[in-house]
N, C-alpha and C positions, 0 to 999 in steps of 0.2 A: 817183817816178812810179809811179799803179798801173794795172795792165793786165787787166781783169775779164776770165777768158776763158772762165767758165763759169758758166750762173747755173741752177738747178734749185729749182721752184716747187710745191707741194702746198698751196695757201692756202684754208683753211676758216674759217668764224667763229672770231670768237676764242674760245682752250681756254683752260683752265685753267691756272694757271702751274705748272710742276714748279720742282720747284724752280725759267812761258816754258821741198884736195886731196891723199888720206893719200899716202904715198912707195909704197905697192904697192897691190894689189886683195885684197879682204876677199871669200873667196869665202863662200857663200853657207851651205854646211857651218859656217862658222867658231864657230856656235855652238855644236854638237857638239864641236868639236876643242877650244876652248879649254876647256872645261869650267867648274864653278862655284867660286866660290875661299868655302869652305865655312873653309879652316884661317886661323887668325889670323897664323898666321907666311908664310902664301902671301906669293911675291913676294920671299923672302929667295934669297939666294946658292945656286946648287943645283937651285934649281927647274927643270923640266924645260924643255930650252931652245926646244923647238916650241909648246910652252902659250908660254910669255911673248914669243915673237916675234908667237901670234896676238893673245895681250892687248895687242902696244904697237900693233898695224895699227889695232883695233877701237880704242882709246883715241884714236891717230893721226883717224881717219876720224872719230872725233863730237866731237873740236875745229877738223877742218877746218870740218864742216858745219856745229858751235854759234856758229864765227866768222862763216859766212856768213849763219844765220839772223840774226844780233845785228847784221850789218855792220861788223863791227869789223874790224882789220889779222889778215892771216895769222898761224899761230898758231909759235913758235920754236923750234925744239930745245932744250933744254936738257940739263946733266946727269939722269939717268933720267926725262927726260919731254920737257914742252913749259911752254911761257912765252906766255898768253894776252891780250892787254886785254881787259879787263871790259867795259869800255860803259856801265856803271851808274854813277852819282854815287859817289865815295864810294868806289869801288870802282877803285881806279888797272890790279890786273895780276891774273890766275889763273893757279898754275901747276897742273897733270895731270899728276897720275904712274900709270906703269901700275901700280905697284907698293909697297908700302911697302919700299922697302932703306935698313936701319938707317944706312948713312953718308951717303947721296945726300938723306935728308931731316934729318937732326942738320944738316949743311951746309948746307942750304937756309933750314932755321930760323934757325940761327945769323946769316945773312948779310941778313935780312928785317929792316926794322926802318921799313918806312912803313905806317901805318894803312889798315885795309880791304884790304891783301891780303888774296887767300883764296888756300887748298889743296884740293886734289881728288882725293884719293888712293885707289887700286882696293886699299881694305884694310877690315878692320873696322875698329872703332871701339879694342877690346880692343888690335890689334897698333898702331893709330896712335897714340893717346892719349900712352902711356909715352916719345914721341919727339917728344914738344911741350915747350914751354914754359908757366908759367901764364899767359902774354900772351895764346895764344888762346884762343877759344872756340869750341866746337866745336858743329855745327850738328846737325839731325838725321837720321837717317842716309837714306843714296839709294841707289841700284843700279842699274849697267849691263846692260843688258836689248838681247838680237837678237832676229832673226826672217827666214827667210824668206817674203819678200814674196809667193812661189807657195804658201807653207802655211799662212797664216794663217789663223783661223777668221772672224774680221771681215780682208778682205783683196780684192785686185785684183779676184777675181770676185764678190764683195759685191754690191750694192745699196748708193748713196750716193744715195739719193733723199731728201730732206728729208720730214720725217712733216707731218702736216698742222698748219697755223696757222705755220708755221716757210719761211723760205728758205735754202738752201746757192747756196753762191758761192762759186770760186776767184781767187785774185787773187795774180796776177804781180808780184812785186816785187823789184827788187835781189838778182838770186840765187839766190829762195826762193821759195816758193808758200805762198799764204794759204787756209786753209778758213776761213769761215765759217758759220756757220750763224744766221738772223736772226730776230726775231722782232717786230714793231714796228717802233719804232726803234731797237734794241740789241739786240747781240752777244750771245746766248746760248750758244756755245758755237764755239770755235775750237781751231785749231791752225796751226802752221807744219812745212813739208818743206824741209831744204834738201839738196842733192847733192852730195857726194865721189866723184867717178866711179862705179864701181858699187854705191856704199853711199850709203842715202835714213837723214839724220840727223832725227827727227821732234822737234821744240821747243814746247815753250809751249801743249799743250794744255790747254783747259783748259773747266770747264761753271760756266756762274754759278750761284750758289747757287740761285738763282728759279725755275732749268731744270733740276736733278737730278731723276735716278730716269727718266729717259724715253727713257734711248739715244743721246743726243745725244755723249756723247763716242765711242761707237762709231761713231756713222755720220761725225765726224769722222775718225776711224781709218781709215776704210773710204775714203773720200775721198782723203786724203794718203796711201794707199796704192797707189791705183789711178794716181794720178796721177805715182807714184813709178815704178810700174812700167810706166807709158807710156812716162817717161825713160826708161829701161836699166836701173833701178837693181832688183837682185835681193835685197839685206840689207839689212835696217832697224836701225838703232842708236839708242836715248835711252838717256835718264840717268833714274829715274822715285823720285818721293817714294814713302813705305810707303803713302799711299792709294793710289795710282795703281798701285803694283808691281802689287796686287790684280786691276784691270781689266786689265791690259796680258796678264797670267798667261792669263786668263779667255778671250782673242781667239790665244793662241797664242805671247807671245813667251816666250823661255827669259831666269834671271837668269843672269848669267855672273860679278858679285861683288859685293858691297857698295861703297859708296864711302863714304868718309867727308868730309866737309866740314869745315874752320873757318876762320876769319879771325882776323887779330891785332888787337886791339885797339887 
């Protein structure tokens, strides 16, 4: 069921076309304190024990949130991490680790053996790689990205007014809040917020090709942000592709590590 509860209008002739609940609170510093995991061996035995308690909260809090935006089952503990359902065909379980530890993922690998899992590991590519098998395939690389929601440069005090020939609209869903932005009759450019207590997980943004170059993913940011922080919510957490890391940098948020992705074939 959806629940429109904001709609915002700027409509001129037609333009031109431009061109997817953690166990504590992630305060709002946390991207300071946890810092940026720049070393390939980050996350090995030793590491400093207040970094990796704030990297499991931040990891914690945008699996709660990626479960809520996706609607899937609460996300499990596992050994050094979590055990996710995907949602996607194809796609049975996702586990997230905050960390790459040389025993916690050999084990993990080892004991894997149904198709279309995937791994999500807070490591580079260099420290993951060598603790695979040739069964997977490894995706291309992502990174976990904060922000607080009072310092962002596209953020709660923005302007989320749709530019003109365009309509924005929020939409209540299961959980989550929907931005859209419209133009015609199709979606030009969206996003999704969902909430882990005091941390706003942002998902699935995204600008159609037909709509680049016009602002439109910002003024979606601005949107799921403000909106974020009507809720309560004062930290923002995604997972963001190397184009996206780009824009995200650009409005304010800090990278806090690489992630690496693959699935077993």
């Amino acid at each position: 069921m959806e629940n429109v509860i904001t709609t915002a209008t700027n409509v001129s002739p037609a333009t031109a076309a431009e061109t997817g609940p953690p166990t504590g609170r992630v305060s709002p510093s946390a991207s300071a304190t946890a810092g940026v995991d720049t070393d390939p061996g980050a996350g090995r035995a030793g590491a400093p024990g207040g970094a990796a308690a704030v990297r499991r909260e931040l990891v914690r809090a945008w699996v709660d949130g990626w479960s809520r935006s996706r609607g899937v089952a609460a996300a499990i503990e596992v050994p050094g991490g979590f055990r996710v359902e995907d949602g996607a065909p194809g796609r049975p379980v996702r586990y997230v680790l905050p960390a790459a530890d040389e025993t916690v993922l050999r084990d993990l690998v080892g004991g894997i053996v149904t198709p279309g899992v995937r791994l999500k590991v807070c490591a580079s590519r260099e420290r993951v790689v060598p603790l695979l098998t040739g069964a997977w395939e490894v995706g291309e690389p992502e990174f976990l990205m904060t922000a607080a929601l009072s310092g962002l440069r596209v953020g709660p005090a923005a302007p989320a007014s749709a530019p003109q020939g365009y309509v924005i609209e929020s939409v209540a869903r299961d959980g989550a809040i929907d931005v859209r932005i419209r133009s015609g009759g199709g979606t030009a450019a969206a996003g999704r917020v969902a909430l882990a207590r005091s941390v706003a997980v942002f998902d699935q943004v995204h600008t159609d090709p037909a709509h680049r170059r016009r602002g439109l993913g910002r003024r979606v940011m601005a949107a799921l942000s403000a909106i974020a922080a009507e809720q309560g919510a004062a930290l923002g957490v995604l997972v963001a592709t190397e184009e996206g890391r780009a824009l995200y940098r650009s409005i304010g948020w800090d990278l806090q590590t690489p992630m690496t992705t693959a699935v077993l074939r």
